[in-house]
Steps between C-alpha positions, in 0.01 A plus 500: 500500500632863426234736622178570555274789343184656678329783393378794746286829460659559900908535400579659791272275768620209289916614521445590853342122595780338292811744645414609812330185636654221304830636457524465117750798361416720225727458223580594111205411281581560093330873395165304391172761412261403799593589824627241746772364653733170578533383857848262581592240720851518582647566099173321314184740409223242603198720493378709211213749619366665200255853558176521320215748526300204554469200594419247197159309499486243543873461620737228326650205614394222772863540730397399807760692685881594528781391789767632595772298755562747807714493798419646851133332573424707814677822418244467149194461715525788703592719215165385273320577849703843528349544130197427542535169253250214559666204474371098569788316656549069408722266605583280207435098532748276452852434552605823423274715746547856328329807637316679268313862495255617222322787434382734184677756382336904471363293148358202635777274359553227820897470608629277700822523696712130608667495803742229593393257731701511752407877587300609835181639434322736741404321809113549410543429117199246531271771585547660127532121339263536215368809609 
């Protein structure tokens, strides 16, 4: 995978979500003739957000929604609660036991954020289990 695209008529809310809560960086996006911009990961632009007036109707594509690995599980969860960010919180079956936040973006896209298993959550993470 090389990136994903969304489209927004909320560029700033959207940046803001992606930035400020998520910690993507803003980075160098090719001089295209709709506004937008590229978000990175480390050196990779993963997320496209392209502005439009409005939204289209009815919107394309069936993605479900879009992860992103993260580190720092309960340093994360009070900074989406600092932000206001609703959030559902799961604890993966299986062997592998990951940790895993989701919520929707300013657009209504749903992200999800991995966390490693062997990371402490809050000591009342069941209360916001599936919440």
């Amino acid at each position: 995978m090389d990136h994903f695209t969304i489209v927004s008529d909320q560029l700033q809310a959207t940046r803001d979500f992606y930035v400020d809560v998520l910690g993507l960086v803003e980075g160098p996006r090719p001089p295209f003739s709709v506004p937008g911009f590229w978000l990175y990961a480390q050196d990779r632009p993963v997320l496209h957000v392209v502005g439009v007036t409005r939204m289209p109707q009815p919107c394309r594509g069936v993605l479900d929604h879009m992860a992103f690995r993260a580190q720092g599980l309960q340093r994360m969860w009070a900074h989406l609660e600092k932000h206001r960010v609703g959030f559902k919180v799961i604890r993966a079956p299986g062997a592998e036991r990951t940790w895993q936040l989701f919520m929707q973006d300013p657009n209504g896209v749903d992200v999800e954020l991995d966390f490693d298993a062997s990371e402490e959550p809050p000591a009342n993470w069941k209360e916001r289990r599936g919440s």
